[in-house]
N, C-alpha and C positions, 0 to 999 in steps of 0.2 A: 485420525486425521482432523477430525472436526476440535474434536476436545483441545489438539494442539494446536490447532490454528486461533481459538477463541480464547487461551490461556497466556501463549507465549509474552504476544503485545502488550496485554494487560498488563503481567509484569512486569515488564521492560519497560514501560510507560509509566508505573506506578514508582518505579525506584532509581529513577534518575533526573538531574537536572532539566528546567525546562528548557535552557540556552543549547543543550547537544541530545534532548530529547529525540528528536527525530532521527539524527545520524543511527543512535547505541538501538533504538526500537527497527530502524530498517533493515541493519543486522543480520535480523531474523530471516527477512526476506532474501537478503545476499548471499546467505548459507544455505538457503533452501535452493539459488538456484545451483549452487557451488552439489548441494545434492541431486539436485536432475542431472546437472552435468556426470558425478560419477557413474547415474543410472545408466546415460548415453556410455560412458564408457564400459561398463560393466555388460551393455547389449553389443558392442561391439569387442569385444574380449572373447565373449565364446559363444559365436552369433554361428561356427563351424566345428562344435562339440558334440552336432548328432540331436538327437532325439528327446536330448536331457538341456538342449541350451535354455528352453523356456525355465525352467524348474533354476538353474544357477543364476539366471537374471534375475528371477523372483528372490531367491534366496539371498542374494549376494545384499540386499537390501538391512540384513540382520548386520552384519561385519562393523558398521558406523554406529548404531545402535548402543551398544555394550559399551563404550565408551560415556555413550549421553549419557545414558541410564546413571551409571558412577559419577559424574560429573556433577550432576542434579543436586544430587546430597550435600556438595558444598556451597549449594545456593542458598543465600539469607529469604528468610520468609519475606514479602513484602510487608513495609512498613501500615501502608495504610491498610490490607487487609486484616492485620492486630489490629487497629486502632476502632477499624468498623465492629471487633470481636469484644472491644472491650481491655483488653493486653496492652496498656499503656506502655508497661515496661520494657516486653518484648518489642515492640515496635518503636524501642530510643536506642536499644541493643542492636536492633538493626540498623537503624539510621544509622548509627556510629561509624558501622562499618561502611557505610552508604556512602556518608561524605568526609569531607576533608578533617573536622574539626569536631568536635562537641558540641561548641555554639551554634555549628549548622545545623548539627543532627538537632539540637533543640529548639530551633527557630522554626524547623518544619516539621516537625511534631508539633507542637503551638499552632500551623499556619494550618496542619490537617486539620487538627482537633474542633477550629473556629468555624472552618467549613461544611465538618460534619454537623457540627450545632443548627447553622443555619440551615443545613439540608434536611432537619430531623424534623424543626418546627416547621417548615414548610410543606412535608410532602408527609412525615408524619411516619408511623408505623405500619408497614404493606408486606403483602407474602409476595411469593415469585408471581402467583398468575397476574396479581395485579398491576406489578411493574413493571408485565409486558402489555398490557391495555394503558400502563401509565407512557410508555412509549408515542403513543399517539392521542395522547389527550392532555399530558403537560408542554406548555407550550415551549419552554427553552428543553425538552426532553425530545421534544416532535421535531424541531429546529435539527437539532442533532440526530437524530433517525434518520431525515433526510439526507443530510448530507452523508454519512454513513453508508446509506442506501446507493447513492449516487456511483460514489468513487468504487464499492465493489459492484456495479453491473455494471459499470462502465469497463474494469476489468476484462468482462467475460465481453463487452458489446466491441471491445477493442482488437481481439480476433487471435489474442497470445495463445490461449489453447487446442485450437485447432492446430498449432502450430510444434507446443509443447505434446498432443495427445496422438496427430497423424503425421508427424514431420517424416517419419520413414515412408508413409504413403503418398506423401504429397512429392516426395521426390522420386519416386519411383511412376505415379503420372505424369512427372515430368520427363520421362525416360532414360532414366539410371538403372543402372546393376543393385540388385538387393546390396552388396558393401560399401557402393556408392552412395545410397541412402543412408545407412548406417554411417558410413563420413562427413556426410554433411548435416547428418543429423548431429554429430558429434562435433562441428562446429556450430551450430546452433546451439548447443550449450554453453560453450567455451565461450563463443559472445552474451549470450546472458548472460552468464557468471559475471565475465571479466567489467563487463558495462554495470555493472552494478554500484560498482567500489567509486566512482564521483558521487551517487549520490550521497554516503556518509559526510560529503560535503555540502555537496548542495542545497541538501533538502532542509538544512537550520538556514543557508544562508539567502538562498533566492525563496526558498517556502514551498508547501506543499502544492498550493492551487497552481502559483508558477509554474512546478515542471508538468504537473497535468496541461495546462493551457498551452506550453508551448510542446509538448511531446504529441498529443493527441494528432493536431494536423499533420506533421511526419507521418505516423505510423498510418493514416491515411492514404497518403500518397504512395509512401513503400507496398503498400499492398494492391494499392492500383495499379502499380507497375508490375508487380511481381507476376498479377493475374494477366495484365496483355503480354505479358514473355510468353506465354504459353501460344499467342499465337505465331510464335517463332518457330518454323519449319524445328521440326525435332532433327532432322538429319545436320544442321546447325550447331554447332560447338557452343556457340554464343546462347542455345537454347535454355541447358542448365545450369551453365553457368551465371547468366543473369537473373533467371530465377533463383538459385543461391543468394546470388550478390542483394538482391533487393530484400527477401526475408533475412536474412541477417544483418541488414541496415533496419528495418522492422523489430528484432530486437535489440539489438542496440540501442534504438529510442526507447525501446519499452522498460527496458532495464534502469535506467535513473529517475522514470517517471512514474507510468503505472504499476510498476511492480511494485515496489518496496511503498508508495505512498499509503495504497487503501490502508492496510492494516495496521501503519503507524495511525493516522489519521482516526481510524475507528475506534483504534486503544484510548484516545487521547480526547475524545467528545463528550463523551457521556460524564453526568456528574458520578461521583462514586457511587449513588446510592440506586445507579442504575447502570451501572458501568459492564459488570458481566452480564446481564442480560442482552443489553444493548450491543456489546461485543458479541452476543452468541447470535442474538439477529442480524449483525453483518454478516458475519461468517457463513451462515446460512444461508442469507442471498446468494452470498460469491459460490458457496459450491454447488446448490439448488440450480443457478443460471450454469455452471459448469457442467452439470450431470445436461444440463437442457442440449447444449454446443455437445457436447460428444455422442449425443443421441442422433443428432440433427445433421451431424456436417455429412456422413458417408451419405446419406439421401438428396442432402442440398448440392453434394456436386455430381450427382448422378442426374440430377436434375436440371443445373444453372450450367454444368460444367465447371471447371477450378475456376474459370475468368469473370464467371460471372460470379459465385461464390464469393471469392478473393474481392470482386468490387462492393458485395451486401456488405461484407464487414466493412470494407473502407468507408462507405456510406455511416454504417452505426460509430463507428469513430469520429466522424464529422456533430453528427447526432449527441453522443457523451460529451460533444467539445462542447456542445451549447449549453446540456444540463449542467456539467460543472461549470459555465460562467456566470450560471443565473442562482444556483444551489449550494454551492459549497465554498464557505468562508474562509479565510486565511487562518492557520493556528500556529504560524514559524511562534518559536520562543517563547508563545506562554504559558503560565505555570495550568498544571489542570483546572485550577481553583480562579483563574484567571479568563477562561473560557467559558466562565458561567456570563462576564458580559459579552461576548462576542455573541454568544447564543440570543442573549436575550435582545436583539434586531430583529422582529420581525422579517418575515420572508419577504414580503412585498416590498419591504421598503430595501432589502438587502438588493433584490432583482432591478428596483428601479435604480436604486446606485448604481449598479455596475451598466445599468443601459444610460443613463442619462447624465452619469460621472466620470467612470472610469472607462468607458469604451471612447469615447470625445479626448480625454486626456491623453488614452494610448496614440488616438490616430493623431492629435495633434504633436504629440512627444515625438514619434518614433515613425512616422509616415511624412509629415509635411516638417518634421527636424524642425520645431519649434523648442528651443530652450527655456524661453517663459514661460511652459506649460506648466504649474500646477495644480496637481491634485487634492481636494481637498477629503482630508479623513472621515472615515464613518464611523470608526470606535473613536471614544476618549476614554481614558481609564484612571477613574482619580481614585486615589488610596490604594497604587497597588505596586508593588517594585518596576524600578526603572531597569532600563537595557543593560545599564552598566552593573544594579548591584546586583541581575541576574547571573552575569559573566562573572562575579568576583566569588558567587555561588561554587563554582567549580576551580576555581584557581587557588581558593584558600586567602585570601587578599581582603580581609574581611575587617572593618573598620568600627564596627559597633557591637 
């Protein structure tokens, strides 16, 4: 789980345009929930098989597998992992297939190649131990770590796993039949799934900090509701039904935002020459703070009760909304090699933009509807492709 969780994005981030970057890397995350969902279906299939349903739930996990497995083989090796190898050739072989044309495939080979250079004389020759102490001592490395850090415990601080780990238990303290929980756990999948599929749009076109900043307060609120349903007389029709109705608007939001972003976002930070480490350190956090929530929720609602539970996480989702306003940069549409200036903004001065620039511009924009609002940019990026010749990247519409 871990190996595929810290490998998938990296490739999918490494061997596609930066203009539909995000959609083709979140993917990952769409399919995975397209995979809970069969889980849920698979526990509800033979949830009345006797003594052996644990054993077929478990199993039935193999059946999708077999297919991945063979699929694999016809994936091209990433380009830039040749390139950090040395395999010049193998990695124009690949591009070829990668993009449209020849000249693209060669324009980014070139664009890798210039970047690795620069990445070589600056940080120099390091083993693994080092370039996870380089992590937090180089400073557009640390930049990146942060933010990284942010968007997966924000994940787990956002309250989707308790939801995805005890969803059968949580409806069955709400006062459902064991199949009743099983149903509606079983729509709880089928809306993360299905909510998934705007973000392959959204998330090039509004960007990634956008559906965080505007998902997080939703899924907030969905949970503060969800938790005072509970204090609806269970003898009350209205009781579980509302509790349904508000977790599954809970994911719904969660589905175009937190889900699919962290791991796009994580692939896509780090320079190459730290890029799988740096990836392995997300992944880590997110399933480190995961193992923490499935340790913790069956004690914390024994403790808080669901309503109070239900309101901590709402609470740590208001909490992630602030770290991600103050921590985590925009990266819609640029090229990886592009991200090295975004990084390189200091924190402080990233944090005091967004409190003393971009929070004044929103309220004036979009609270007091002033149309003369704006905002004034914190990147500039000289010598590096424009919007358009990134889009003609994947169109094939190539002029030079």
């Amino acid at each position: 789980m871990g190996s595929k969780a810290s490998t998938v994005p990296i490739y999918a981030a490494e061997n596609v345009p930066a203009a539909i970057r995000g959609g083709l890397v979140m993917s990952w995350q769409m399919w995975t929930a397209f995979g809970i969902f069969l889980g849920f279906c698979a526990n509800l299939a033979v949830y009345q098989v006797g003594p052996i349903a644990w054993r077929l739930q478990l199993g039935s996990a193999f059946i999708p597998a077999v297919p991945l497995v063979v699929g694999i083989y016809f994936c091209p090796e990433s380009p830039r992992w040749y390139m950090k190898k040395g395999k010049y050739a193998k990695a124009y072989k690949s591009l070829v297939r990668l993009r449209n044309t020849p000249l693209q495939a060669a324009r980014d080979l070139y664009y890798v190649h210039a970047q690795l250079m620069i990445e070589a004389a600056i940080i120099g020759q390091t083993n693994y131990a080092q370039r996870i102490i380089e992590l937090f001592t180089i400073p557009r490395v640390r930049r990146a770590t942060l933010a990284s850090f942010t968007v997966m415990i924000a994940q787990q601080m956002c309250g989707i796993n308790i939801i995805a780990f005890y969803s059968s238990s949580v409806f069955v303290q709400a006062g459902s039949s064991a199949r009743t929980a099983l149903l509606a756990s079983f729509g709880f999948g089928l809306v993360n799934f299905v909510f998934a599929f705007p973000a392959v749009w959204t998330i090039d076109t509004f960007g990634r900090r956008a559906l965080l900043l505007f998902t997080f307060p939703q899924m907030a609120w969905t949970l503060l509701a969800a938790g005072f349903c509970f204090f609806i007389p269970t003898s009350s029709s209205a009781h579980l039904g509302l509790i349904a109705l508000f977790i599954f608007l809970f994911a719904a939001f969660y589905s175009p935002g937190e889900g699919p972003v962290p791991f796009t976002y994580s692939a896509e930070v780090f320079p190459l020459s730290h890029r799988e480490v740096g990836m392995s350190w997300a992944v880590a956090t997110c399933l480190f703070w995961a193992a923490v929530l499935s340790l913790t929720w069956p004690r914390m609602v024994a403790a808080m009760t669901p309503t109070g539970a239900f309101g901590f996480y709402a609470c740590l989702n208001l909490t992630a909304f602030a770290m991600i306003f103050f921590w985590v940069p925009e990266t819609k549409q640029r090229t990886l090699e592009e991200l090295d200036y975004v990084f390189a903004v200091p924190t402080g001065k990233h944090m005091s933009y967004q409190l003393t620039k971009a929070l004044p511009y929103w309220i004036n924009r979009y609270v007091k509807r002033d149309k003369s609002a704006r905002l004034e940019p914190l990147y500039t990026f000289d010598k590096v492709a424009s919007e358009q010749g990134r889009s003609k990247s994947i169109t094939g519409n190539v002029s030079d």
